[in-house]
C-alpha positions as CSV (number, residue, x, y, z in Angstrom):
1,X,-19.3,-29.4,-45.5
2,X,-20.0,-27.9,-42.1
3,X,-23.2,-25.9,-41.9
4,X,-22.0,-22.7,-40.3
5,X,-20.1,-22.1,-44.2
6,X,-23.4,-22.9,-46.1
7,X,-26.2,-21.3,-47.5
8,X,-28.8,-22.3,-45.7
9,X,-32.0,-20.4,-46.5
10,X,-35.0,-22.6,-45.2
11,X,-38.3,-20.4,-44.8
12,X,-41.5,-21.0,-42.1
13,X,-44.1,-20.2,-44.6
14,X,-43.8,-20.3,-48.6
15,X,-44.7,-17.0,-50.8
16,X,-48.3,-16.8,-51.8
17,X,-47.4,-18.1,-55.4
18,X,-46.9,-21.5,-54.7
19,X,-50.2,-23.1,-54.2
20,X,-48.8,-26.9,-54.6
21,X,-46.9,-29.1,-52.2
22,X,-43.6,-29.4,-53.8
23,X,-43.5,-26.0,-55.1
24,X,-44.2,-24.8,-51.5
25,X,-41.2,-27.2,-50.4
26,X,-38.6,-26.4,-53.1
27,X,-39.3,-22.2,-52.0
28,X,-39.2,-23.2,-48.1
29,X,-36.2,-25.7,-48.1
30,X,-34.4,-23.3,-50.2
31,X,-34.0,-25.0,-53.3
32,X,-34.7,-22.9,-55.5
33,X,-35.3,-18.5,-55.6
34,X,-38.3,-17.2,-57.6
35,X,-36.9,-14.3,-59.7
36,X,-39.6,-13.2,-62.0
37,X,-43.1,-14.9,-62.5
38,X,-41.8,-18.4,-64.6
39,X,-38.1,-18.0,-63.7
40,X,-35.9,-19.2,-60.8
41,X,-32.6,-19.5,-59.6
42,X,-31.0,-22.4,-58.1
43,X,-29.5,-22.7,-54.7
44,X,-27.0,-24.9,-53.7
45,X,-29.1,-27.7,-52.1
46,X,-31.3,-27.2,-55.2
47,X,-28.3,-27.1,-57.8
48,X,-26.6,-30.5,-56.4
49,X,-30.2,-31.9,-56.9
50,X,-30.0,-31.4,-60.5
51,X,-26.7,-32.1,-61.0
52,X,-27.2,-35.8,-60.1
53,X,-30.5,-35.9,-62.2
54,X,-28.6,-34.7,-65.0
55,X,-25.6,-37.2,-64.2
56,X,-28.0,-40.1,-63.8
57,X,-29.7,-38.9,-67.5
58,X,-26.0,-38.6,-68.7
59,X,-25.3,-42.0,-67.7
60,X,-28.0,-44.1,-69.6
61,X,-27.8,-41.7,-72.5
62,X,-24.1,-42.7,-72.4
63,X,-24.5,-46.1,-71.8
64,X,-26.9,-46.0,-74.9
65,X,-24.0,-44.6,-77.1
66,X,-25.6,-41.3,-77.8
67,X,-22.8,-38.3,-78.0
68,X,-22.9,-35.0,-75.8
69,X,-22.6,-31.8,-77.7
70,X,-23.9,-28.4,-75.8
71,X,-25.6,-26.0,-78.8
72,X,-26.4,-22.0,-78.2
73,X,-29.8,-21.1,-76.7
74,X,-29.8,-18.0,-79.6
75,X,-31.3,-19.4,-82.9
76,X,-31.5,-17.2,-86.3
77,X,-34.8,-17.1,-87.7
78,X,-33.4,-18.2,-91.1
79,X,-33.4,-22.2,-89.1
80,X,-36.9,-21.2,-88.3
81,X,-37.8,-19.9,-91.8
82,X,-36.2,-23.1,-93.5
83,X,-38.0,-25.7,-91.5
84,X,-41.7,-24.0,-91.4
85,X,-42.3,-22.8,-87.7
86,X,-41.0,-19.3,-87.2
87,X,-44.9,-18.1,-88.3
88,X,-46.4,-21.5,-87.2
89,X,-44.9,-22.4,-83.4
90,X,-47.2,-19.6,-81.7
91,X,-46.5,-16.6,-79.2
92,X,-44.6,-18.8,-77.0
93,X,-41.4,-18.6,-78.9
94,X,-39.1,-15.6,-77.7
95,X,-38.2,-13.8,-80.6
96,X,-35.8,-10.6,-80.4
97,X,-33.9,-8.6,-83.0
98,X,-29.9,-7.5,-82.3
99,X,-28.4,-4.1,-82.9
100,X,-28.0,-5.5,-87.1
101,X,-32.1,-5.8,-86.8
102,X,-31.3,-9.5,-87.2
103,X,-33.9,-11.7,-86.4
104,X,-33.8,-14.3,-83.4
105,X,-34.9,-16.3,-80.9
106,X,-34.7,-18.2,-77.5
107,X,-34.7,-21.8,-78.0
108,X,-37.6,-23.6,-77.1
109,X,-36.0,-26.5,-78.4
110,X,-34.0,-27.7,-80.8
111,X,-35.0,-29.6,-84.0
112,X,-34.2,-26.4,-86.5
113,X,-30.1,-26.4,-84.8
114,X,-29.5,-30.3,-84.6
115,X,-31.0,-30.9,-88.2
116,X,-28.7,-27.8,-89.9
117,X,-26.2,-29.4,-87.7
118,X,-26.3,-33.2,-88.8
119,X,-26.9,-31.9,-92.9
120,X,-22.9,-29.9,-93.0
121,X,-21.4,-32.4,-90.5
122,X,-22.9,-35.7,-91.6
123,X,-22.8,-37.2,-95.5
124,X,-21.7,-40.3,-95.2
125,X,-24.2,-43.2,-94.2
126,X,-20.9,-44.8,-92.6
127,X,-21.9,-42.1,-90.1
128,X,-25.4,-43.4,-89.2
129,X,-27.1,-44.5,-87.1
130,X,-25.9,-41.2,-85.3
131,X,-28.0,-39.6,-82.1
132,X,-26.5,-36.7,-80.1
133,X,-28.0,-34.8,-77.2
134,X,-27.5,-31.8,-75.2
135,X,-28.7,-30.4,-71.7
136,X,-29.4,-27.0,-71.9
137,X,-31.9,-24.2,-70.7
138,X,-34.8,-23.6,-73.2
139,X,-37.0,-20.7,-73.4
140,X,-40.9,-20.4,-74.0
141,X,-42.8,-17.2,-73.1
142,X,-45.7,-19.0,-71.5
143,X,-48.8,-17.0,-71.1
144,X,-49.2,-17.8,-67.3
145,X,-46.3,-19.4,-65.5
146,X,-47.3,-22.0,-62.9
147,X,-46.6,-24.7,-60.1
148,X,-42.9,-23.6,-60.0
149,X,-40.7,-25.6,-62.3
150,X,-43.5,-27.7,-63.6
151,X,-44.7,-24.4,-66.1
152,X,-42.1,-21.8,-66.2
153,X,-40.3,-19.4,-69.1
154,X,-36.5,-20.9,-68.5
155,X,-36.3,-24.3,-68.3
156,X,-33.5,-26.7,-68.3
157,X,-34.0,-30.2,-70.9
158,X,-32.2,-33.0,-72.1
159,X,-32.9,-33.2,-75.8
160,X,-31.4,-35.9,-78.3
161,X,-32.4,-36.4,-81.8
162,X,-31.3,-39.6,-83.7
163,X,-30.5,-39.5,-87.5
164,X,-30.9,-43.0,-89.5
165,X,-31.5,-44.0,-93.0
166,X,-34.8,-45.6,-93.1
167,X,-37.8,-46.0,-91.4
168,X,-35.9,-49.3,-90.2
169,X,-33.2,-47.5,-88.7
170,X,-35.6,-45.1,-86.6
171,X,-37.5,-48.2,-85.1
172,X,-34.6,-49.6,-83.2
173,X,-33.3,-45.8,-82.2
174,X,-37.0,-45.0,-81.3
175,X,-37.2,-48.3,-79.0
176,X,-33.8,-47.9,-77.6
177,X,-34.7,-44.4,-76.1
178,X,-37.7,-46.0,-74.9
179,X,-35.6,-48.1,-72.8
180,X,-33.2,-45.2,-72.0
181,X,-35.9,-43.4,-70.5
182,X,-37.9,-46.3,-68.7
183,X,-34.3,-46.7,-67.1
184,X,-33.7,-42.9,-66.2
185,X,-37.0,-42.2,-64.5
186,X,-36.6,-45.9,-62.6
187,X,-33.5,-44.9,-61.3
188,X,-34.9,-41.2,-59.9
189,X,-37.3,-43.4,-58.1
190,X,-40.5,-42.0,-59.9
191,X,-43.6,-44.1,-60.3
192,X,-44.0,-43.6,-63.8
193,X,-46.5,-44.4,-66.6
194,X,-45.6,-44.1,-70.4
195,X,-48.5,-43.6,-72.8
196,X,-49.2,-43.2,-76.5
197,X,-49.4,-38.9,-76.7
198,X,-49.5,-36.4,-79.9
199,X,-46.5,-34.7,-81.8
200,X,-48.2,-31.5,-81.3
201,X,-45.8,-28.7,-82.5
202,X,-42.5,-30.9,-82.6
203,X,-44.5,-32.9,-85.3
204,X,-44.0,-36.5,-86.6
205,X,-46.0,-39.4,-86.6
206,X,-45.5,-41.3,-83.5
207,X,-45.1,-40.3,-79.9
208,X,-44.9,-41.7,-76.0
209,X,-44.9,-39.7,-72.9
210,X,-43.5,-40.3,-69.8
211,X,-45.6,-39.4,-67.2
212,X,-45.1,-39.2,-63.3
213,X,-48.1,-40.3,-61.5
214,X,-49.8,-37.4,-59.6
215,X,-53.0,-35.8,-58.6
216,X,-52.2,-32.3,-59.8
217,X,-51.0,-33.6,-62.9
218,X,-51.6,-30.7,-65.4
219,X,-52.2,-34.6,-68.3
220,X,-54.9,-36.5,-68.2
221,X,-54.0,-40.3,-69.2
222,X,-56.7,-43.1,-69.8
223,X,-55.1,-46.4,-69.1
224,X,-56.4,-50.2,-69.5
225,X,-55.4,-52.8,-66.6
226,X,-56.2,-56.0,-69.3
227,X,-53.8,-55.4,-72.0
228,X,-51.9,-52.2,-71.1
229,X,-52.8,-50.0,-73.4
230,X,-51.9,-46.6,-72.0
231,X,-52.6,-42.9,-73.4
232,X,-52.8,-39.2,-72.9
233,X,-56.6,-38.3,-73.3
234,X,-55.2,-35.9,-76.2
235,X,-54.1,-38.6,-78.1
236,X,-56.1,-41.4,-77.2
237,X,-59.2,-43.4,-78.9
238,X,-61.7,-45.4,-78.0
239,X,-63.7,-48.6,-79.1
240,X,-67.0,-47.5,-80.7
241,X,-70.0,-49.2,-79.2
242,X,-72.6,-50.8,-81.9
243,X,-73.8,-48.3,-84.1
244,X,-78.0,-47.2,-83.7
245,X,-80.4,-49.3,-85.4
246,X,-83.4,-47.5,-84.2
247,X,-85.4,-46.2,-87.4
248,X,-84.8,-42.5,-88.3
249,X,-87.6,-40.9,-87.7
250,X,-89.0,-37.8,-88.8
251,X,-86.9,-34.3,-88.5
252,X,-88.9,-31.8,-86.3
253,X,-88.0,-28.1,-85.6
254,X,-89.2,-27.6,-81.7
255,X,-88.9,-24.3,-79.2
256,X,-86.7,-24.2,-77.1
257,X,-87.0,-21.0,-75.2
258,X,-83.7,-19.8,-73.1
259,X,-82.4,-24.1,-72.8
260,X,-78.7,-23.4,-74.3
261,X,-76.8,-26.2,-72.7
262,X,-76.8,-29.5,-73.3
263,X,-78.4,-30.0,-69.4
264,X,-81.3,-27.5,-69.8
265,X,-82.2,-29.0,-73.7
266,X,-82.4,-32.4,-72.7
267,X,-84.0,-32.0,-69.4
268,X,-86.3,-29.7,-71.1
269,X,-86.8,-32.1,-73.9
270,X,-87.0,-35.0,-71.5
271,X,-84.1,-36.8,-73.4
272,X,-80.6,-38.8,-72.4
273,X,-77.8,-36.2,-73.3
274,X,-76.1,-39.2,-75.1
275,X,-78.7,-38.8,-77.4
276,X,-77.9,-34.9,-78.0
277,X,-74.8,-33.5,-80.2
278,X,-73.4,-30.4,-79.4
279,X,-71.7,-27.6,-82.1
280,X,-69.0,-25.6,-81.0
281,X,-68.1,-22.8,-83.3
282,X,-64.1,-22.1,-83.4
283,X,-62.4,-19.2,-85.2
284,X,-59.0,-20.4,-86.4
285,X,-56.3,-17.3,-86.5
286,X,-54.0,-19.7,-88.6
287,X,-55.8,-20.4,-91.5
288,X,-58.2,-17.3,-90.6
289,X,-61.7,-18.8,-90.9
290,X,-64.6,-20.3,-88.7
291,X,-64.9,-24.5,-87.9
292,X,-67.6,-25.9,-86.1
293,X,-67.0,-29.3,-84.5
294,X,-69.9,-31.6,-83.4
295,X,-69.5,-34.0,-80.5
296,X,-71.8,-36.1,-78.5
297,X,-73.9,-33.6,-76.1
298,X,-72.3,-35.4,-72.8
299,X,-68.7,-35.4,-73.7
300,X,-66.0,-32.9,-74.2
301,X,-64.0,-31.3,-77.2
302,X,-60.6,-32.6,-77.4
303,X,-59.1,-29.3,-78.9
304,X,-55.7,-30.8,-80.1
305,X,-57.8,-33.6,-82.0
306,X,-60.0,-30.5,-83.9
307,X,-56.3,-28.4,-84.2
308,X,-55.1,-31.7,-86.0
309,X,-57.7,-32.1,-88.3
310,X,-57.8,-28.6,-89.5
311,X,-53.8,-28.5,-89.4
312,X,-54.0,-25.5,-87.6
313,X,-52.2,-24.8,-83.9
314,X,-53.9,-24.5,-80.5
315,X,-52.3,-21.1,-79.9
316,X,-54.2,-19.5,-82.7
317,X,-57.6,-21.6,-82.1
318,X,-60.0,-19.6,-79.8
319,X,-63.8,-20.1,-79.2
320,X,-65.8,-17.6,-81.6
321,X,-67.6,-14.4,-80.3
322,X,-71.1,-13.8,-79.8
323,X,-71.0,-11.5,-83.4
324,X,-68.6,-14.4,-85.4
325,X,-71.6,-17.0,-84.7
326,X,-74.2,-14.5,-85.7
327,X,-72.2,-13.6,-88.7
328,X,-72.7,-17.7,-89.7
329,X,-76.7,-16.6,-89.5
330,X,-76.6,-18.9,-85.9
331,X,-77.0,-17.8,-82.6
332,X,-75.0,-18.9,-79.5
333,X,-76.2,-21.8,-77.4
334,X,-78.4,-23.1,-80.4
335,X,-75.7,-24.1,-82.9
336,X,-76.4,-26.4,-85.2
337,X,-73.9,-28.6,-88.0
338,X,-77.6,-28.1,-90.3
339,X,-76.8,-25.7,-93.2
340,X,-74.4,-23.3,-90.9
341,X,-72.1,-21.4,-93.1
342,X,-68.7,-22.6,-92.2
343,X,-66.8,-25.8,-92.4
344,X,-68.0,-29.2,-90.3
345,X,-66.0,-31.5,-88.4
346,X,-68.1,-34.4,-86.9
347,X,-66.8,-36.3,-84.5
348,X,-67.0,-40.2,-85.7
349,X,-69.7,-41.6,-82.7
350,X,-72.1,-38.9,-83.7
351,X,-71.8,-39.6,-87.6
352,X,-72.8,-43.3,-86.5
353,X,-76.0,-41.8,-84.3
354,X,-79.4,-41.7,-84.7
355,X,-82.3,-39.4,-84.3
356,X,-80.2,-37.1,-82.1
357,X,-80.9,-33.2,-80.6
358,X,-78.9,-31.0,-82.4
359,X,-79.2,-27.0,-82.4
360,X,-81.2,-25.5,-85.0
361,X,-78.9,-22.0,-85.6
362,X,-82.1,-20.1,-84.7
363,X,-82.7,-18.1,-81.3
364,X,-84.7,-21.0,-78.8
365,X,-84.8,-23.4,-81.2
366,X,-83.5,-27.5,-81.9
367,X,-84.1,-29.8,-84.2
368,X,-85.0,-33.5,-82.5
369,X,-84.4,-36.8,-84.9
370,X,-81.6,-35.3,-86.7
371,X,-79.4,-37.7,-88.3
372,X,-75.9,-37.4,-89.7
373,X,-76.2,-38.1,-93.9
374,X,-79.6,-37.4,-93.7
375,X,-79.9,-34.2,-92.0
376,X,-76.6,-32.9,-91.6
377,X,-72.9,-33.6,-93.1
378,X,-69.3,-33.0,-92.2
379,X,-65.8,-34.3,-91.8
380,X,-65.8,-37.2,-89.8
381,X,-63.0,-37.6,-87.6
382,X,-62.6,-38.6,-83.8
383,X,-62.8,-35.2,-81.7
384,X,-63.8,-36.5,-79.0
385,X,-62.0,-36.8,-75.4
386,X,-61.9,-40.3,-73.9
387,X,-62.5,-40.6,-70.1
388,X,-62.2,-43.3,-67.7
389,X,-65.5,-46.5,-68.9
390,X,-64.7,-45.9,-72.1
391,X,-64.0,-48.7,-74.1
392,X,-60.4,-49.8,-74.9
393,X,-59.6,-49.5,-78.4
394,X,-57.2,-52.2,-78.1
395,X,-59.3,-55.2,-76.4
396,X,-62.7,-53.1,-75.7
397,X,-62.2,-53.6,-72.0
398,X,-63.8,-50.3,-69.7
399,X,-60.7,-48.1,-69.4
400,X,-59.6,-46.4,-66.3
401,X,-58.2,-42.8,-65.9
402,X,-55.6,-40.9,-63.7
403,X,-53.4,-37.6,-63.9
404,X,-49.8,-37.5,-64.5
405,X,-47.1,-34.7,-65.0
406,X,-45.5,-34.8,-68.0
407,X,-41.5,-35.5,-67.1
408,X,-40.5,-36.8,-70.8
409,X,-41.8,-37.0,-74.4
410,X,-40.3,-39.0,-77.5
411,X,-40.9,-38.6,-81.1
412,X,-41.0,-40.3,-84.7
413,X,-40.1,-37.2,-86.4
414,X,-39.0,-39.7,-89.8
415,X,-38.1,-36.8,-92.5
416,X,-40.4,-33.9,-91.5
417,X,-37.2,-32.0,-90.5
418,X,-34.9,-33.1,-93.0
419,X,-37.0,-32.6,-96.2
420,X,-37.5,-29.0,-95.3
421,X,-33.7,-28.3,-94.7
422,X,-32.2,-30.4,-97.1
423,X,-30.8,-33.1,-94.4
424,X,-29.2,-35.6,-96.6
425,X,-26.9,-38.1,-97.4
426,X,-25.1,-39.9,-100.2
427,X,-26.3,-43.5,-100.6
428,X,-24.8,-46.1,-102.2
429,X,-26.8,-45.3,-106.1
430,X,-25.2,-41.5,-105.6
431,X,-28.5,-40.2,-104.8
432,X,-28.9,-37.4,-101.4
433,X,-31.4,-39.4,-99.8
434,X,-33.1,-37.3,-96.2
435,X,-32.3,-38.8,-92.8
436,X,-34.8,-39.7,-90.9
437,X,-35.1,-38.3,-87.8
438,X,-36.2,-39.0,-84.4
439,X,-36.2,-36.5,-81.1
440,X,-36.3,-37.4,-77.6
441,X,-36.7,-34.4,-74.5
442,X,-36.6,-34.7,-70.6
443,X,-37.7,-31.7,-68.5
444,X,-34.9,-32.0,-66.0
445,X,-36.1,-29.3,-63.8
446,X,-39.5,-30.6,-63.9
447,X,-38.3,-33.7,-63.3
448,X,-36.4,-32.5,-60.0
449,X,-40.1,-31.1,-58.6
450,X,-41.7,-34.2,-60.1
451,X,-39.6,-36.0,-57.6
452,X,-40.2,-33.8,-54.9
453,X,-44.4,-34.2,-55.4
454,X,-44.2,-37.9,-55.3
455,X,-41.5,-38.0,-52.0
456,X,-42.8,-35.3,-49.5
457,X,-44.7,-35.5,-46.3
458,X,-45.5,-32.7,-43.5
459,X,-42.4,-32.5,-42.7
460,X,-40.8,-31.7,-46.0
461,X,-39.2,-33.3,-48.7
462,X,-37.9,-37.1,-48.9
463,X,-35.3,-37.5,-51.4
464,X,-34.3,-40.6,-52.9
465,X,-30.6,-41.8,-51.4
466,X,-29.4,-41.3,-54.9
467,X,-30.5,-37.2,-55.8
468,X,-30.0,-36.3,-52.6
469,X,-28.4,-33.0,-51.8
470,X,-26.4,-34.6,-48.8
471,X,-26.9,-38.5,-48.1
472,X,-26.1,-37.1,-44.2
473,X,-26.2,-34.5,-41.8
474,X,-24.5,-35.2,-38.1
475,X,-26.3,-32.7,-35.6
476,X,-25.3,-32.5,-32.3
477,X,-27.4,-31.3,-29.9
478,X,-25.1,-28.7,-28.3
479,X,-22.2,-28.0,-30.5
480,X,-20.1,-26.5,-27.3
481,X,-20.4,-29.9,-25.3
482,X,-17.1,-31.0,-25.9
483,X,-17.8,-34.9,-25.7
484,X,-20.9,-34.0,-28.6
485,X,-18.5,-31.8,-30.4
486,X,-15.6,-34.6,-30.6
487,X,-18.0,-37.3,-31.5
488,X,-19.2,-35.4,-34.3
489,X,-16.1,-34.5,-35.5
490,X,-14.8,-38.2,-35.8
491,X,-18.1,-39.6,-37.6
492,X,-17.4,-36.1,-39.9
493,X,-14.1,-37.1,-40.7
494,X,-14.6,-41.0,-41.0
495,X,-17.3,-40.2,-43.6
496,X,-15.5,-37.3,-45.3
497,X,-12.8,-39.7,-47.3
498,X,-15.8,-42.2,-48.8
499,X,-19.0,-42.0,-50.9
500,X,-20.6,-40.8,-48.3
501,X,-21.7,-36.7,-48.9
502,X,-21.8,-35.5,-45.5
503,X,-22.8,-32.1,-43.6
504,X,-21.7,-31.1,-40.2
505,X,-24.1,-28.8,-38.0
506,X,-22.3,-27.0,-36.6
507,X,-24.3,-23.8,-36.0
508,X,-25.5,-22.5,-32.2
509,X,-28.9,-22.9,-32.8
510,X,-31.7,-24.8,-30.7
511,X,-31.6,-29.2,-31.8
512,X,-35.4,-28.6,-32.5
513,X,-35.0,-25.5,-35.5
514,X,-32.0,-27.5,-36.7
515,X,-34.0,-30.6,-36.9
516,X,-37.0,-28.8,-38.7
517,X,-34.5,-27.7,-41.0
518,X,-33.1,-31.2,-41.4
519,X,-36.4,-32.5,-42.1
520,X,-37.5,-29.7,-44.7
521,X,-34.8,-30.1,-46.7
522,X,-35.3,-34.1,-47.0
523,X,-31.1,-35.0,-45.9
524,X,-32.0,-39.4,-46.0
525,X,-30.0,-39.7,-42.7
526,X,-29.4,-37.7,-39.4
527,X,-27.0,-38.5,-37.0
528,X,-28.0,-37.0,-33.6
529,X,-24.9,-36.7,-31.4
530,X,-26.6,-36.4,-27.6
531,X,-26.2,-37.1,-24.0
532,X,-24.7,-40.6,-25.1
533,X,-21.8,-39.0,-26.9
534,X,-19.1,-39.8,-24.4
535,X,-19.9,-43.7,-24.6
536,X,-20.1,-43.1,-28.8
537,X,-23.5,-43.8,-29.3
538,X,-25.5,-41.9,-31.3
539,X,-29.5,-41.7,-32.6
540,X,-29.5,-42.2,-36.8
541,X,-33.2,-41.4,-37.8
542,X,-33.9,-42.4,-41.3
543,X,-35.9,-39.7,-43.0
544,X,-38.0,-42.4,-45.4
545,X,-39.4,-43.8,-42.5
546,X,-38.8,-41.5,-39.6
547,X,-37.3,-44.4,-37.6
548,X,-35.1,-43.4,-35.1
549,X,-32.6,-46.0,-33.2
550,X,-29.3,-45.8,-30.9
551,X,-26.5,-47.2,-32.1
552,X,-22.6,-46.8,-32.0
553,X,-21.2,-44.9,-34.1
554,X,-19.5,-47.4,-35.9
555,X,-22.8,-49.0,-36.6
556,X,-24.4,-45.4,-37.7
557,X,-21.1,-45.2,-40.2
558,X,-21.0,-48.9,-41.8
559,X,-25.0,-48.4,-42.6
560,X,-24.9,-45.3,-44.3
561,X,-21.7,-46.4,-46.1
562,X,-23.8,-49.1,-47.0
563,X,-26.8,-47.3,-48.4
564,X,-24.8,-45.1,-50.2
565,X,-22.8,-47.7,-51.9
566,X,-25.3,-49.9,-52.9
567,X,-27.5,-46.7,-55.1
């Protein structure tokens, strides 16, 4: 392709929405076009991108004998109605009504059309194992797009669901896509972790992400170097330390006057804020009611563990007001789990605690030496979110923690799906027995940024040989010199007829813009036809490495032949 014919649309500065690296590069290098806030277009060095992520997905998914179908993004509620989610999935879901006041929506995914899909087309077991995938755009009407394709309202996936007969069956599919996808995101290049993570919406009872490594990672994972136990802090647990054996001593109501957080009480009180518990009051829109959940004063509320103990969702969980505490005869910033009027989850380390600061649901006060049984009861469950020193649940080794951005998710689904809509088949007693189900997702387009925020540098971006837009680009650096113009010509054509993908610069512009442009849109290798050209030797900088070095053009030809083969 020669440049002059191209779309080249590379910008000096980035809009003022993009406020991270490789959303700033995919806007300047002209990858992609915002066109309303969580929705882009893509342009053509951006769309050949994500045609070779999706071909290298298609590939393994291939390879791993799962069966391409392509299913509308338009879903009747009725799916929705059947399986349990059209009230339950949350505001995200795009719903619409047609000229018939039939109700719809946008696909967020895909469970509801692949299960209603699998129960008219699939009776036999002869016909399972069975997993098909699609990729396709989804839709979810997120509250604040972000970070370019990382949080946006269209987005394009790869989803699969597998359909066995037992619990058996969904083991081995389970594993295999856990190899399908540790093969995918090797091949892109990422540097990848995958961790234990919850089923949140989709549901199900086992889960693993897939997470790229990065610093502005919107996941939080907590990882152990001694025995590799790896998960996202919403999911993950921790080893309990020894439970007190100090004596309970004696419950005391004290004044507190104006010391509402956990720092003012125990500074004021002259006490370790591990040895405080702190009550946060929740109003759950789902099940409309008030919660309070109790965790140790010094860590933090993991809201999806609270949403899954009251089987509630996170979209419909918000803190309470100042009037919903008073209401439970409390007042905020001394809430107590002592005889407030509302339902009590604990989380498990402070049920195992003694003599502890808890709020006493009266203005400036807390009780000291409270005790859990004694003094106070609840649910016990683990609400708590695990950080890095925490103890490894696995071999009680101090974990470690690190961000990550979320680039693929798997799920034991079993038959939570196939119950609810009747997803059966015929086994060998004559009986409709449900399949059991597992589902398997890959953000592609986050996974194209994902790339971009772990290969960029202050030039631009530094694509991996084998998602490249172009593997080359031959820039002369005066397209009218005819000795410069020839010699590009004849690498053009010599590359043209292999593996090679190849761009000609041909435009009359100054060698420095065209370089900067070169750079920014991260082409592996340059060929820089210069003052040599007329004894055929030419400058091939690799972009990896910015290493720049003459050689013939036969020898600039043969190595990029070489890379590009050997992807």
């Amino acid at each position: 392709m020669k440049a002059s014919r191209m779309l080249i649309s590379t910008l000096k500065e980035a809009p003022n929405e993009a406020k991270i690296d490789s959303h700033v590069l995919l806007l300047r290098a002209g990858m992609i076009k915002n066109l309303v806030a969580g929705v882009y277009n893509y342009l053509p060095f951006g769309l050949r991108v994500l045609n070779k992520i999706e071909n290298i997905i298609r590939e393994e998914m291939d390879d791993a004998e799962c069966v391409e179908i392509l299913c509308s993004a338009l879903q009747p509620k009725e799916l929705w109605v059947e399986s349990g989610r059209w009230a339950k999935y949350g505001p995200e879901l795009m719903r619409l009504t047609d000229r018939h006041e039939r109700e719809f929506c946008l696909g967020p995914t895909h469970e509801e059309i692949f299960t209603s899909m699998a129960r008219d087309l699939i009776k036999s077991p002869k016909n399972l194992p069975m997993n098909l995938y699609q990729i396709q755009t989804k839709y979810r009407d997120e509250v604040r797009p972000r970070f370019g394709l990382m949080r946006g309202r269209e987005f394009i996936m790869k989803d699969a669901y597998s359909f066995d007969k037992d619990e058996a069956g969904l083991e081995i599919s389970y594993q295999k896509m856990y190899e399908t996808y540790t093969k995918i995101f090797t091949r892109l290049g990422l540097h990848f972790q995958a961790v234990l993570a919850d089923t949140g919406n989709i549901g199900g009872n086992g889960s693993h992400q897939f997470m790229a490594l990065s610093d502005i990672g919107e996941s939080e994972i907590v990882y152990c170097d001694d025995c590799g136990y790896a998960a996202d802090v919403e999911k993950a647990t921790i080893k309990l330390v020894s439970a007190d054996n100090e004596e309970e001593l004696e419950l005391k109501l004290v004044e507190t006057p104006n010391q509402r957080t956990i720092e003012e009480v125990s500074s004021f009180l002259s006490v370790d804020p591990k040895k405080t518990a702190k009550t946060l009051i929740y109003h759950d829109y789902q099940n409309n009611k008030l919660v309070a959940a109790v965790v140790r004063g010094d860590r933090e509320l993991n809201v999806i563990k609270l949403v899954n103990a009251i089987d509630s969702n996170e979209n419909y969980l918000e803190l309470a007001t100042h009037e919903e505490i008073n209401s439970l005869d409390s007042a905020h910033g001394f809430c107590g789990p002592k005889d407030i009027k509302c339902e009590v989850y604990v989380d498990e380390e402070v049920a195992q605690m003694k003599n502890v600061v808890i709020g006493a649901n009266k203005l400036n006060y807390h009780y000291i030496n409270a005790s859990f049984g004694r003094d106070f009861n609840g649910t016990v469950c683990d609400l708590k979110k695990a950080t890095a020193g925490d103890l490894c649940p696995c071999c009680g080794k101090p974990m470690k923690q690190n961000r990550g951005i979320e680039v693929g998710q798997i799920f034991k689904l079993q038959t939570k799906y196939s119950e609810a809509m009747k997803c059966t088949y015929v086994n060998e007693q004559g009986k409709n027995v449900p399949m059991v189900m597992g589902c398997y997702g890959i953000g592609v387009t986050r996974t194209l940024q994902s790339i971009v925020e772990q290969y960029h540098d202050e030039f631009g971006i530094k694509w991996p040989l084998n998602v490249a837009p172009y593997h080359a680009v031959i820039v002369p650096i005066n397209y009218n010199d005819e000795a410069q113009q020839a010699l590009s010509l004849e690498i053009y054509k010599a590359l043209k007829p292999t593996n090679v993908e190849v761009v000609l610069d041909d435009r009359n512009a100054k060698p420095g813009f065209k370089f900067k442009d070169w750079e920014l849109i991260g082409i592996p290798y340059m060929i820089v036809c210069g003052k040599r050209a007329q004894e055929d030797i030419v400058e091939l900088k690799n972009r990896h490495t910015m290493e720049k070095v003459e050689v013939t053009k036969e020898e600039a030809i043969e190595i990029i032949k070489n890379a590009v083969n050997n992807i």
